[in-house]
PDB file of N, CA, C and O in Angstrom:
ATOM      1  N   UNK A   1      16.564   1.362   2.613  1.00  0.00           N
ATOM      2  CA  UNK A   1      15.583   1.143   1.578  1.00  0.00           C
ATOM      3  C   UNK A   1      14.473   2.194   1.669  1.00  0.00           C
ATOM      4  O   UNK A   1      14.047   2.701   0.631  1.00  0.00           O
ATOM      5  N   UNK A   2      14.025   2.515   2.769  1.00  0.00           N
ATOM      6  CA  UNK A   2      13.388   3.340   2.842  1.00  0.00           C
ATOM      7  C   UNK A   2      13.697   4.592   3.916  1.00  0.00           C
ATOM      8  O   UNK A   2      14.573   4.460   4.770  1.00  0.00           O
ATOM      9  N   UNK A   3      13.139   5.450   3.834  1.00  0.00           N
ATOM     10  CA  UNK A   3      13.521   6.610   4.782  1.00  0.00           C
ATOM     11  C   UNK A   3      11.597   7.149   5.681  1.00  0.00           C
ATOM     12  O   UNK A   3      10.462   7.074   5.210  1.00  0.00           O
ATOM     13  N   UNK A   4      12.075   7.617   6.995  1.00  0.00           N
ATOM     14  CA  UNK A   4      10.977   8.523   7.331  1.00  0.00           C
ATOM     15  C   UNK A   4      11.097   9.720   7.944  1.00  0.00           C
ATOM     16  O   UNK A   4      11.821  10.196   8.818  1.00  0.00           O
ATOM     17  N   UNK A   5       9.750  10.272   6.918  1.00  0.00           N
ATOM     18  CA  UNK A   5       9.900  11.662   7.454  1.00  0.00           C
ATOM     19  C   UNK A   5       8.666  11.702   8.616  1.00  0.00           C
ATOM     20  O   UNK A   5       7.579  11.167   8.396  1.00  0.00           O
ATOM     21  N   UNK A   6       8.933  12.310   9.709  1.00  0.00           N
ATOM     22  CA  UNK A   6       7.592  11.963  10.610  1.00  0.00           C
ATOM     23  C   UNK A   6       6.650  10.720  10.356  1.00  0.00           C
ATOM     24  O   UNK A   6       7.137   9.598  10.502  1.00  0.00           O
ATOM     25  N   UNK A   7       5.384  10.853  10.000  1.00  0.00           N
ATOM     26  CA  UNK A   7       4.762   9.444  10.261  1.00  0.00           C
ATOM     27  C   UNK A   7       4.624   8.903   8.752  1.00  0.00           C
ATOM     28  O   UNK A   7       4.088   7.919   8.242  1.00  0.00           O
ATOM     29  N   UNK A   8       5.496  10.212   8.186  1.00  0.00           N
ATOM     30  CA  UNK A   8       5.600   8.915   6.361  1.00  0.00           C
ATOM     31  C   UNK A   8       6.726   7.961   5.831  1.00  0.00           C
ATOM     32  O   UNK A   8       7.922   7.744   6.028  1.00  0.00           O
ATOM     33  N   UNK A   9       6.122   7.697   5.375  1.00  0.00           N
ATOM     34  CA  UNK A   9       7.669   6.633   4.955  1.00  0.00           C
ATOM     35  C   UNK A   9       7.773   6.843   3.600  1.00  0.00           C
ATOM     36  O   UNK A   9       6.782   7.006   2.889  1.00  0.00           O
ATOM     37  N   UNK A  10       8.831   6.849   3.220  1.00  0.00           N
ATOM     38  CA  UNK A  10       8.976   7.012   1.521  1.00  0.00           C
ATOM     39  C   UNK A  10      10.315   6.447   1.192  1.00  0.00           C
ATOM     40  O   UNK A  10      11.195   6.326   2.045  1.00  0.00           O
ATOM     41  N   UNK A  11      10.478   6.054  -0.234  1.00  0.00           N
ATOM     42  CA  UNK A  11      11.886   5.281  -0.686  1.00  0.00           C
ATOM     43  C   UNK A  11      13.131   6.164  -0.416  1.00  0.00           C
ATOM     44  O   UNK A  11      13.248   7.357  -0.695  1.00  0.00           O
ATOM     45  N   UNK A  12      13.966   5.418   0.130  1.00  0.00           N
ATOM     46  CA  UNK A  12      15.034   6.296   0.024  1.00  0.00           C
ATOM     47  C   UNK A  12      15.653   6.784  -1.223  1.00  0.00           C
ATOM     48  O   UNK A  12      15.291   6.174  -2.229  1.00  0.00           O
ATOM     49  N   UNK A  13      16.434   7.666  -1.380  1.00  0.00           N
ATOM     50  CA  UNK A  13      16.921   8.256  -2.718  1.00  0.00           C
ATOM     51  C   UNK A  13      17.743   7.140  -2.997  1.00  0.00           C
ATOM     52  O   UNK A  13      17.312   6.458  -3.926  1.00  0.00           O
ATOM     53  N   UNK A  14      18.770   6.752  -2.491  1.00  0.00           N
ATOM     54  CA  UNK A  14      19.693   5.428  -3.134  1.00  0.00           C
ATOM     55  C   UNK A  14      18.549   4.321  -3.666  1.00  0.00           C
ATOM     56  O   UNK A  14      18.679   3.721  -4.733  1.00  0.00           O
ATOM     57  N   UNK A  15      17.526   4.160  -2.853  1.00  0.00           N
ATOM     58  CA  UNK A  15      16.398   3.249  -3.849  1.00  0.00           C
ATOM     59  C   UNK A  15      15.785   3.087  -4.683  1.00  0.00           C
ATOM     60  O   UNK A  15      15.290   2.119  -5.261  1.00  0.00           O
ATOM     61  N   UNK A  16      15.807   4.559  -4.818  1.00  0.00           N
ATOM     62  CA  UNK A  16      14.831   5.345  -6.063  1.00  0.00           C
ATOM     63  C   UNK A  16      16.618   4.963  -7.699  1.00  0.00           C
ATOM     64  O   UNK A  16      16.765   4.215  -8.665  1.00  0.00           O
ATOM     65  N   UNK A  17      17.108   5.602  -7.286  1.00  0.00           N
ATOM     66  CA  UNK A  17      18.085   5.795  -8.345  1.00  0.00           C
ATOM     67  C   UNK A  17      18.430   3.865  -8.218  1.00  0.00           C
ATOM     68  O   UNK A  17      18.901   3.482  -9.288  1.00  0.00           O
ATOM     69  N   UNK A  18      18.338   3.135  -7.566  1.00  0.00           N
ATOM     70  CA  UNK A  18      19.039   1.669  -7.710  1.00  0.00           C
ATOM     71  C   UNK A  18      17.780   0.778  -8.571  1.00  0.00           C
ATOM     72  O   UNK A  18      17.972  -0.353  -9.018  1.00  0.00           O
ATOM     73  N   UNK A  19      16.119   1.736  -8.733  1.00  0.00           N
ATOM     74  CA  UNK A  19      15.197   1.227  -9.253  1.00  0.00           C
ATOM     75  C   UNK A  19      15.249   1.695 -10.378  1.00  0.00           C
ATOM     76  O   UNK A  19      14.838   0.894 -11.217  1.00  0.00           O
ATOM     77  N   UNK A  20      15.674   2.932 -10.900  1.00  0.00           N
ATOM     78  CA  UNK A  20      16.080   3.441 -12.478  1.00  0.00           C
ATOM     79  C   UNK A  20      17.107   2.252 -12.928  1.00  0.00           C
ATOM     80  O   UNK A  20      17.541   2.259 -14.080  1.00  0.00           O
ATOM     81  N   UNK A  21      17.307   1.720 -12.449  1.00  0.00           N
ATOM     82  CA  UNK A  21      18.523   1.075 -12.951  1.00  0.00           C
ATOM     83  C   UNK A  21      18.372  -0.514 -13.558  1.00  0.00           C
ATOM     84  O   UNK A  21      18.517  -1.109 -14.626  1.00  0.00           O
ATOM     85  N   UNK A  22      17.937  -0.823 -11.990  1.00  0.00           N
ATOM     86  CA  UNK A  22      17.495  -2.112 -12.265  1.00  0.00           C
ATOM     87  C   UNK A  22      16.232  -2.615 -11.973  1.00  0.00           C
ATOM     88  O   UNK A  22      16.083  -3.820 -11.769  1.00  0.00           O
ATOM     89  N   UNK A  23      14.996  -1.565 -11.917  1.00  0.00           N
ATOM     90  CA  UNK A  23      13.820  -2.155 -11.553  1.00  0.00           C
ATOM     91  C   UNK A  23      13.098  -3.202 -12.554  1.00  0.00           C
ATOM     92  O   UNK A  23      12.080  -3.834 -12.273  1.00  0.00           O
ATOM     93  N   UNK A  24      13.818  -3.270 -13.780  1.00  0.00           N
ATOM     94  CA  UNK A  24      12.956  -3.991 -14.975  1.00  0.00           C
ATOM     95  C   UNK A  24      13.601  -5.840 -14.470  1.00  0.00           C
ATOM     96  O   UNK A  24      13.013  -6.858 -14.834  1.00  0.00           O
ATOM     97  N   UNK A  25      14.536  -5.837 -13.833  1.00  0.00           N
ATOM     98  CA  UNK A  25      15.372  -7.487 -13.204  1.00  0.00           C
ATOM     99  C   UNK A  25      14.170  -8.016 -12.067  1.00  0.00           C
ATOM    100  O   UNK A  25      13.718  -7.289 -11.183  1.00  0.00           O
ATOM    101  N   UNK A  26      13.928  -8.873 -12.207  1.00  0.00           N
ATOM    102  CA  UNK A  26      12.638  -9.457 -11.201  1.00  0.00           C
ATOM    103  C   UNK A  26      13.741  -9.732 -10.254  1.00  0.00           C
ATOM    104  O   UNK A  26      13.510  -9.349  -9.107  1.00  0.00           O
ATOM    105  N   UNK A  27      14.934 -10.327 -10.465  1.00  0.00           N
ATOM    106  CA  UNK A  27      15.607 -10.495  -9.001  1.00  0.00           C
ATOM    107  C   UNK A  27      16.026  -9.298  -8.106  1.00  0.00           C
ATOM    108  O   UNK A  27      16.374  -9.269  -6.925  1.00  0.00           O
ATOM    109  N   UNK A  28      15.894  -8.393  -8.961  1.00  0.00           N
ATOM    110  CA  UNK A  28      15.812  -6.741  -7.880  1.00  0.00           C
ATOM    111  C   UNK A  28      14.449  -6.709  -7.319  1.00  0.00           C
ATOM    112  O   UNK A  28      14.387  -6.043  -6.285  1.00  0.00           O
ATOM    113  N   UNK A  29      13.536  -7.145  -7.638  1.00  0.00           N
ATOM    114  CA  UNK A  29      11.999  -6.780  -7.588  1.00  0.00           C
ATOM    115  C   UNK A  29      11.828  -7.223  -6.567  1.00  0.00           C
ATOM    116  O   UNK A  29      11.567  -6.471  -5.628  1.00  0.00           O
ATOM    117  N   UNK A  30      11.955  -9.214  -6.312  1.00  0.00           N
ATOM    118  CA  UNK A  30      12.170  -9.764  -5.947  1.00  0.00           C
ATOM    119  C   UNK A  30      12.638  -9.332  -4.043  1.00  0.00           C
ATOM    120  O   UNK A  30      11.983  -9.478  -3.011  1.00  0.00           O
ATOM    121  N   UNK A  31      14.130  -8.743  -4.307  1.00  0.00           N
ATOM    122  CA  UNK A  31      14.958  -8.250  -3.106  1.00  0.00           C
ATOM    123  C   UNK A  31      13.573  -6.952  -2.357  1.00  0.00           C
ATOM    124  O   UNK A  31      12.905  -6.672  -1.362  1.00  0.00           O
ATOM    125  N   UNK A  32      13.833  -6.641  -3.516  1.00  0.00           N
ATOM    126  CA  UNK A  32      13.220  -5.186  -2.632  1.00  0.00           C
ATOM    127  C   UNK A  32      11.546  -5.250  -2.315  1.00  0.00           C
ATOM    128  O   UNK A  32      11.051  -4.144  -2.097  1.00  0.00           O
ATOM    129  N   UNK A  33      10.497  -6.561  -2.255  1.00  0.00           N
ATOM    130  CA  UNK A  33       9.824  -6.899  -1.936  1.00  0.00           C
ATOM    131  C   UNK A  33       9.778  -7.622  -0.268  1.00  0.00           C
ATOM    132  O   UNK A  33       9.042  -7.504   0.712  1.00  0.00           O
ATOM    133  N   UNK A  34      11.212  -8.534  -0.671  1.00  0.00           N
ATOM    134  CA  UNK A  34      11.147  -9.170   0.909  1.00  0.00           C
ATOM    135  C   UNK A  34      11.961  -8.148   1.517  1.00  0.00           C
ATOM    136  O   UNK A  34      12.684  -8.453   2.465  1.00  0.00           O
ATOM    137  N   UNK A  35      11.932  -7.287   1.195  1.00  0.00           N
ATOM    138  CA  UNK A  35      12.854  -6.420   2.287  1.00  0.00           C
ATOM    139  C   UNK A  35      11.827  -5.636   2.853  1.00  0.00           C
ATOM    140  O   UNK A  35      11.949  -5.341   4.042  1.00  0.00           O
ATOM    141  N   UNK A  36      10.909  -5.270   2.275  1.00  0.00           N
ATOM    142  CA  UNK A  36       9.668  -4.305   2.822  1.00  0.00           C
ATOM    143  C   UNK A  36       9.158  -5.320   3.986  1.00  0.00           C
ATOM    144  O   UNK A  36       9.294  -5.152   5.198  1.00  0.00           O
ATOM    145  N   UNK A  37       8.589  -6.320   3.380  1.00  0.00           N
ATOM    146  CA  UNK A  37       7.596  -7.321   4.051  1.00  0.00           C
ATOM    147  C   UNK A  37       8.219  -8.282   5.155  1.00  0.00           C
ATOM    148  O   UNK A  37       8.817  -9.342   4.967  1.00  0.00           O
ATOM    149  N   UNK A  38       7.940  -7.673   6.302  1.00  0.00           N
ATOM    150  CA  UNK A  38       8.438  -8.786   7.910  1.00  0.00           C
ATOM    151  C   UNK A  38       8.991 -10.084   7.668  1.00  0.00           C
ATOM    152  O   UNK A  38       8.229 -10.984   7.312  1.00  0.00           O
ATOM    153  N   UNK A  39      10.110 -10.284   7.800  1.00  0.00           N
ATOM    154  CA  UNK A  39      10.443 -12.200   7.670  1.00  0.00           C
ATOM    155  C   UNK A  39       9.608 -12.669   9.172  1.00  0.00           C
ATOM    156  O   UNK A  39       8.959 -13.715   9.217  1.00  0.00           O
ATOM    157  N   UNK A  40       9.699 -12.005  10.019  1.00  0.00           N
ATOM    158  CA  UNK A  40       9.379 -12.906  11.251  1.00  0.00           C
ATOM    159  C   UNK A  40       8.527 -11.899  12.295  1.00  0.00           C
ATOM    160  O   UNK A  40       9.135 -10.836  12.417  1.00  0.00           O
ATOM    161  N   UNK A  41       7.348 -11.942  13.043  1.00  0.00           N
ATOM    162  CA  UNK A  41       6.631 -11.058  13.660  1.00  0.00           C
ATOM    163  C   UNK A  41       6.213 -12.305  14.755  1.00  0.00           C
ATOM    164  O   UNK A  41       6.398 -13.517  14.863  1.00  0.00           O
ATOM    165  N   UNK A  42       5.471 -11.113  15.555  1.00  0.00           N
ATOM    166  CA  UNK A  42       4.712 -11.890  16.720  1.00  0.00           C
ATOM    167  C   UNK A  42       3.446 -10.661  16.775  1.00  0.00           C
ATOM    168  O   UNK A  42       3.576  -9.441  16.679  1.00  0.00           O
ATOM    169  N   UNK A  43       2.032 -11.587  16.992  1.00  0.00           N
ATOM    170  CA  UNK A  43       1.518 -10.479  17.018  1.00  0.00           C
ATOM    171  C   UNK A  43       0.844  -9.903  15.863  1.00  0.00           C
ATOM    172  O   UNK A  43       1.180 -10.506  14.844  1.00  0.00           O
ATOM    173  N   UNK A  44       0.053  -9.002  15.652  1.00  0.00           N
ATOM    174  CA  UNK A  44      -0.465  -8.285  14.684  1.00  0.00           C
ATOM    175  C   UNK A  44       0.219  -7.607  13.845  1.00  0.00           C
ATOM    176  O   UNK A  44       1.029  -6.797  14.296  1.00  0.00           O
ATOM    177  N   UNK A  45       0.062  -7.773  12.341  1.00  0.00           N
ATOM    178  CA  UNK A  45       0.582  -6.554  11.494  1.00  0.00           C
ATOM    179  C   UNK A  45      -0.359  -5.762  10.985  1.00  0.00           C
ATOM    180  O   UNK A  45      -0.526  -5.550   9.784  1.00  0.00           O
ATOM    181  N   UNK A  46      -1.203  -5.158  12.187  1.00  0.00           N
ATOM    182  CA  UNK A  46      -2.026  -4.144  11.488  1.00  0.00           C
ATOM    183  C   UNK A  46      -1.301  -2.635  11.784  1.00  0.00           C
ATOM    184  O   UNK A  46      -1.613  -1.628  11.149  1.00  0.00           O
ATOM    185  N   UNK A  47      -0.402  -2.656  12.733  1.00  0.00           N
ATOM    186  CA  UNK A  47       0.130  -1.751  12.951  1.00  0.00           C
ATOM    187  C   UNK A  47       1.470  -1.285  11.971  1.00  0.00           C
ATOM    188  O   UNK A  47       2.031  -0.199  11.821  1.00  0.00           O
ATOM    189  N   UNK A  48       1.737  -2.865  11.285  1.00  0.00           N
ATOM    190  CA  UNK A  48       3.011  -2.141  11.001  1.00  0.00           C
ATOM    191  C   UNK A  48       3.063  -1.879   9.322  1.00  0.00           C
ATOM    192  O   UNK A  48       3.884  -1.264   8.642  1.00  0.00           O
ATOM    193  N   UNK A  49       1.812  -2.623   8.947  1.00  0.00           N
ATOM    194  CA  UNK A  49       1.717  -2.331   7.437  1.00  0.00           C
ATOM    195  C   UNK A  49       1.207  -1.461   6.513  1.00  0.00           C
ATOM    196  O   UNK A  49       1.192  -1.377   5.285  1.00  0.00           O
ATOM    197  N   UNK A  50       0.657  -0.633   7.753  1.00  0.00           N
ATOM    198  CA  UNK A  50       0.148   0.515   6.946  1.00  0.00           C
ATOM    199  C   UNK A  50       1.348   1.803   6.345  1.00  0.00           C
ATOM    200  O   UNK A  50       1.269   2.459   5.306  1.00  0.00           O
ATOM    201  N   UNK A  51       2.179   1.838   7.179  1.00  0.00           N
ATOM    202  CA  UNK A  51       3.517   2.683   6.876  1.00  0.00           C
ATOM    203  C   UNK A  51       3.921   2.206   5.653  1.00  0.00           C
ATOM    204  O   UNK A  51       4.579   3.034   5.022  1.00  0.00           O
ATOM    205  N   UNK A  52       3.742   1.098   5.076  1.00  0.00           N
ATOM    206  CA  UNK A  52       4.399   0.625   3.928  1.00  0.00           C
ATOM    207  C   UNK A  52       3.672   0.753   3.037  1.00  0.00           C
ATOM    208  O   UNK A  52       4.084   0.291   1.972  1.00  0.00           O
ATOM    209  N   UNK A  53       2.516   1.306   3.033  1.00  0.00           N
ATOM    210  CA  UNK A  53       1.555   1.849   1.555  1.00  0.00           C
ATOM    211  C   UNK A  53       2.362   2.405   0.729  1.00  0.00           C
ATOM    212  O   UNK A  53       3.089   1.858  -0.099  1.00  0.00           O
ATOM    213  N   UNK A  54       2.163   4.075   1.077  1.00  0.00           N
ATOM    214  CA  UNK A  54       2.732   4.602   0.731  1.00  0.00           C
ATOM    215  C   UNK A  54       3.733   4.492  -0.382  1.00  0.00           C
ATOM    216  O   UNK A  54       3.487   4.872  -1.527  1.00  0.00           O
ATOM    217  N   UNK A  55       5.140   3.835   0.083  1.00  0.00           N
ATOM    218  CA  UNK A  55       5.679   3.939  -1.120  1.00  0.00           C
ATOM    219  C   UNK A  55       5.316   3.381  -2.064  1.00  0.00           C
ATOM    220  O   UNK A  55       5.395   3.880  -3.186  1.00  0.00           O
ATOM    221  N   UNK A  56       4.760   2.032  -1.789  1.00  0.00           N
ATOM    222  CA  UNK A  56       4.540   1.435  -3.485  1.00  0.00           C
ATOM    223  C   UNK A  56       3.624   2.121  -4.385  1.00  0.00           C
ATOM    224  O   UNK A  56       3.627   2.032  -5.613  1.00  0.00           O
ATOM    225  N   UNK A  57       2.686   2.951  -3.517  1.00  0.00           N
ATOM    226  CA  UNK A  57       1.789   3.810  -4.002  1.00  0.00           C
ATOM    227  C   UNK A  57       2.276   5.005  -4.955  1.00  0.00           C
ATOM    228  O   UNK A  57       1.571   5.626  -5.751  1.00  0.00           O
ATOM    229  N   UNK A  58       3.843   5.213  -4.655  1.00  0.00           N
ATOM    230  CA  UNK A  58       4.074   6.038  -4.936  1.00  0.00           C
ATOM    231  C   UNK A  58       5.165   5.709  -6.237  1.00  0.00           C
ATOM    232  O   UNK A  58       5.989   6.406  -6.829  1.00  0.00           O
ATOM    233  N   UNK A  59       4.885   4.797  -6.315  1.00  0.00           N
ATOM    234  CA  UNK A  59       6.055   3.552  -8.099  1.00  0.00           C
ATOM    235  C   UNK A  59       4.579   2.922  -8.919  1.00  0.00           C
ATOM    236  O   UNK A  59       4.611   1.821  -9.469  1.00  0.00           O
ATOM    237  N   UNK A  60       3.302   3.796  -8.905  1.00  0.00           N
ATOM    238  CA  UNK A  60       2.487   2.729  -9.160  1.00  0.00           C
ATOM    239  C   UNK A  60       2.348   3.506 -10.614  1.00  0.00           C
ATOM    240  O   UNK A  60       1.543   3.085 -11.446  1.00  0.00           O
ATOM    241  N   UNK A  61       3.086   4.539 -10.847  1.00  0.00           N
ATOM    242  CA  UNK A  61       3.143   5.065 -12.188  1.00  0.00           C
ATOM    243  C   UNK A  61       4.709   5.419 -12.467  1.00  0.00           C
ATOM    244  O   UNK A  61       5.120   6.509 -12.865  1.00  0.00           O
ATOM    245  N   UNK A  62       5.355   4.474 -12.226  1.00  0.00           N
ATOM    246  CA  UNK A  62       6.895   4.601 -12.457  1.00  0.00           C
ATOM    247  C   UNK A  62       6.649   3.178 -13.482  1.00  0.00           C
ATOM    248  O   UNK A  62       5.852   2.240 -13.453  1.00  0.00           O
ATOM    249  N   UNK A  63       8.040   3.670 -14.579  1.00  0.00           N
ATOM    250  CA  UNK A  63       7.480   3.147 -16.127  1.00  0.00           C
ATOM    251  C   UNK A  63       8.112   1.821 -16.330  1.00  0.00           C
ATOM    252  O   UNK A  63       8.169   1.132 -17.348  1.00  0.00           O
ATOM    253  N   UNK A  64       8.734   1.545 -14.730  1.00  0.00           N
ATOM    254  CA  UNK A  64       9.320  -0.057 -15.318  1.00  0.00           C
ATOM    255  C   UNK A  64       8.789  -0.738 -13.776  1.00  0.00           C
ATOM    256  O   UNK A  64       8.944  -1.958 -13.736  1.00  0.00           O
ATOM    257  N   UNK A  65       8.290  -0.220 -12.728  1.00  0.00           N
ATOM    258  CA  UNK A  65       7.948  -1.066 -11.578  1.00  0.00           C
ATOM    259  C   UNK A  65       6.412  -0.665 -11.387  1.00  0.00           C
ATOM    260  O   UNK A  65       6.037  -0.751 -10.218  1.00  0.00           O
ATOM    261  N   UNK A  66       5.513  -0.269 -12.251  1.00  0.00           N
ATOM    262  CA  UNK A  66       4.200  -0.126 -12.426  1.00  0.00           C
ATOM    263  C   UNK A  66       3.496  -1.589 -11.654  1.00  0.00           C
ATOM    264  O   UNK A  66       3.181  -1.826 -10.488  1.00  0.00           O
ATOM    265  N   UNK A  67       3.449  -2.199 -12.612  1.00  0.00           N
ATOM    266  CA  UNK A  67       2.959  -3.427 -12.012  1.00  0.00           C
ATOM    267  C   UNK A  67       3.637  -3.855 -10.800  1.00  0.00           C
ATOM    268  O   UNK A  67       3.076  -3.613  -9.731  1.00  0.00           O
ATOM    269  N   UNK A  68       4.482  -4.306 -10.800  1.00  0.00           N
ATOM    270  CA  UNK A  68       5.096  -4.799  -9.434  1.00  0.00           C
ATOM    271  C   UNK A  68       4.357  -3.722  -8.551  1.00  0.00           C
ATOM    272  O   UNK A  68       3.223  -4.067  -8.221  1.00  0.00           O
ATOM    273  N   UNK A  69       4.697  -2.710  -8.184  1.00  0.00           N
ATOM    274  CA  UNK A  69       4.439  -1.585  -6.546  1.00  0.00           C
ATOM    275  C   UNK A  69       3.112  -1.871  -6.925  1.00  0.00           C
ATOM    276  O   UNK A  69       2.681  -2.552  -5.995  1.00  0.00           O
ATOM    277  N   UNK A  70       2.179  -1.731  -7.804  1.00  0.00           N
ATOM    278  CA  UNK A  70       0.374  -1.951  -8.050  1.00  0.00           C
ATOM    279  C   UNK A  70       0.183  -3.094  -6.830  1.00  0.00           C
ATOM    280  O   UNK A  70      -0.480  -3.164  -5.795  1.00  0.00           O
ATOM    281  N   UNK A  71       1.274  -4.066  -7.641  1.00  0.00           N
ATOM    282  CA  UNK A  71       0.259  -5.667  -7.179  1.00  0.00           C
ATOM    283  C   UNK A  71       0.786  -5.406  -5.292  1.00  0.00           C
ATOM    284  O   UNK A  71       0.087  -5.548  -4.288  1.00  0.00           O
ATOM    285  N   UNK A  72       2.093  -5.037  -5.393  1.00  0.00           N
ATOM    286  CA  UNK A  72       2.166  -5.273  -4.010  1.00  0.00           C
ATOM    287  C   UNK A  72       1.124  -4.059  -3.483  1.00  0.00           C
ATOM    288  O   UNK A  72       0.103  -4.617  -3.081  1.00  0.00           O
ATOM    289  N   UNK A  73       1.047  -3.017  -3.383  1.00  0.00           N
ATOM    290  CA  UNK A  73      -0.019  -2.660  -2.534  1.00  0.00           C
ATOM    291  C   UNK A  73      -1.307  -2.991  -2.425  1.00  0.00           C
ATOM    292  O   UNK A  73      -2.095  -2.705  -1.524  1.00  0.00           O
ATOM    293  N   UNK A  74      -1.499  -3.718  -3.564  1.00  0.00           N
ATOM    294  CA  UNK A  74      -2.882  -4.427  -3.828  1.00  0.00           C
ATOM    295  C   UNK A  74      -2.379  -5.667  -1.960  1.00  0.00           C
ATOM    296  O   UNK A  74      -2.814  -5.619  -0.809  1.00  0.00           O
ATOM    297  N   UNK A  75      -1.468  -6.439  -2.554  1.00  0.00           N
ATOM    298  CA  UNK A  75      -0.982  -7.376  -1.461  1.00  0.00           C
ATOM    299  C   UNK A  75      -1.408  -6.837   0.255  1.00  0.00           C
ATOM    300  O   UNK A  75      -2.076  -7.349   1.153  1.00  0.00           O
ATOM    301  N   UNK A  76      -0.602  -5.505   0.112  1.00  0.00           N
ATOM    302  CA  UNK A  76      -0.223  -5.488   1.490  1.00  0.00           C
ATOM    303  C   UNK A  76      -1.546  -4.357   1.977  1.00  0.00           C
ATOM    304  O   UNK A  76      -1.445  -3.645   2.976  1.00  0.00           O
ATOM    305  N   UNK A  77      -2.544  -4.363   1.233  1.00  0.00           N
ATOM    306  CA  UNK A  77      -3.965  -4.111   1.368  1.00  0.00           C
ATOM    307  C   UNK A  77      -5.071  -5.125   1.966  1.00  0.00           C
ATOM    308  O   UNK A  77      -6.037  -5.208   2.724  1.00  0.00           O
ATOM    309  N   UNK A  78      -4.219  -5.850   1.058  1.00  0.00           N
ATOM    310  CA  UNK A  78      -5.026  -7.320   1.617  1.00  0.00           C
ATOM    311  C   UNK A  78      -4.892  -8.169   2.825  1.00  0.00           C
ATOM    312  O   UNK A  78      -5.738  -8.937   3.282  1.00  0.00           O
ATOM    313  N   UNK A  79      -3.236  -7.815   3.449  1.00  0.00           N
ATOM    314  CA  UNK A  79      -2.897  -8.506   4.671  1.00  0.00           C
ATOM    315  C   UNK A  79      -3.794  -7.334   5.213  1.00  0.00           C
ATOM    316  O   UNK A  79      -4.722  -7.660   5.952  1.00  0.00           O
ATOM    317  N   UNK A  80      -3.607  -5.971   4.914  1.00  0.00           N
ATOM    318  CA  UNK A  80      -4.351  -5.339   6.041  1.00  0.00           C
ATOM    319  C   UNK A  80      -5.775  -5.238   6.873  1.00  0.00           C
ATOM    320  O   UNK A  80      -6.069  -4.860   8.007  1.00  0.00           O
ATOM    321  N   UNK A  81      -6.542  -5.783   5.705  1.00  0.00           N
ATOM    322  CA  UNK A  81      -7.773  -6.301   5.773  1.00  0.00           C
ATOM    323  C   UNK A  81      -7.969  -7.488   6.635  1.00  0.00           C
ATOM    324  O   UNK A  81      -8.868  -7.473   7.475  1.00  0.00           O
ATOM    325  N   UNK A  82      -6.997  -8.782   6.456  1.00  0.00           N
ATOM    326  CA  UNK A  82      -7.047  -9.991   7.194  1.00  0.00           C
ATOM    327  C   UNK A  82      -6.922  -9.381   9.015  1.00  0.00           C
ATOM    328  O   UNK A  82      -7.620  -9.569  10.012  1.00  0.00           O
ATOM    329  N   UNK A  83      -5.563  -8.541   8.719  1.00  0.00           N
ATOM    330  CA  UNK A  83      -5.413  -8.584   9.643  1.00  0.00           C
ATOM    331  C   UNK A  83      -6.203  -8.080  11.136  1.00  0.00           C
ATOM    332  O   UNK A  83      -6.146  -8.435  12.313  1.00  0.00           O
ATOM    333  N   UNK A  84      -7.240  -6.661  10.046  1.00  0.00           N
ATOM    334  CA  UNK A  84      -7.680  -6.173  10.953  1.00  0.00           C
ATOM    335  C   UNK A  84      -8.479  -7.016  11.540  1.00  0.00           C
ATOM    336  O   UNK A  84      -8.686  -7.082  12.752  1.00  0.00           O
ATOM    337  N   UNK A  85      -9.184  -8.019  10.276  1.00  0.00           N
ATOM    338  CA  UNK A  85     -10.570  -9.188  10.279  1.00  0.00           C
ATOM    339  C   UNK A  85     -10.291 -10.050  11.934  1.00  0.00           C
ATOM    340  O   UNK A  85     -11.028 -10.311  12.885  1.00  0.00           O
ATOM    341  N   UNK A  86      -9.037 -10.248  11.667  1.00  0.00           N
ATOM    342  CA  UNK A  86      -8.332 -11.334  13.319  1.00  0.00           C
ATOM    343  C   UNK A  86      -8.784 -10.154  14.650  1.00  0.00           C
ATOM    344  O   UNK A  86      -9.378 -10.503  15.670  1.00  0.00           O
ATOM    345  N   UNK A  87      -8.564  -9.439  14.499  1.00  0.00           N
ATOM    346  CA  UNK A  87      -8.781  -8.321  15.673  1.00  0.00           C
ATOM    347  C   UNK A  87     -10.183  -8.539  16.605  1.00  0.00           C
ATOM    348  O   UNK A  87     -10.446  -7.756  17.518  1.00  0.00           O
TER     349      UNK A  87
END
């Protein structure tokens, strides 16, 4: 789903072309939301959520997942904030 180059992370190309396709289906949206975001941790996610900016940052002017990548980095802005707040 995603690829890294040194300390960036960015969508992989099969993700990019599987979001031309079907990014307008909320049940794709859906998938490729809980796939970013930890099912199960221990511990802090201040470390691990910042790597995941990036891409949505980078669909936040792509013409069918605009909103979606917006709200989630809006989201995973907001865990980052909590999380640091627990620290």
């Amino acid at each position: 789903m995603l690829r890294q180059d040194g300390e960036s992370w960015h969508w992989h190309p099969a993700t990019e072309k599987l979001a031309d396709l079907y990014g307008k289906f909320k049940p794709f949206r859906a998938a490729l939301r809980a796939g970013i975001l930890p099912s199960s941790y221990s511990g802090s996610l201040e470390d691990h959520l910042p790597r995941f900016l990036e891409p949505p940052a980078a669909w936040a002017t792509h013409p069918m997942l605009d909103s979606w990548a917006t709200s989630l980095l809006s989201d995973l802005k907001g865990w980052l904030v909590d999380e640091t707040r627990r620290r």
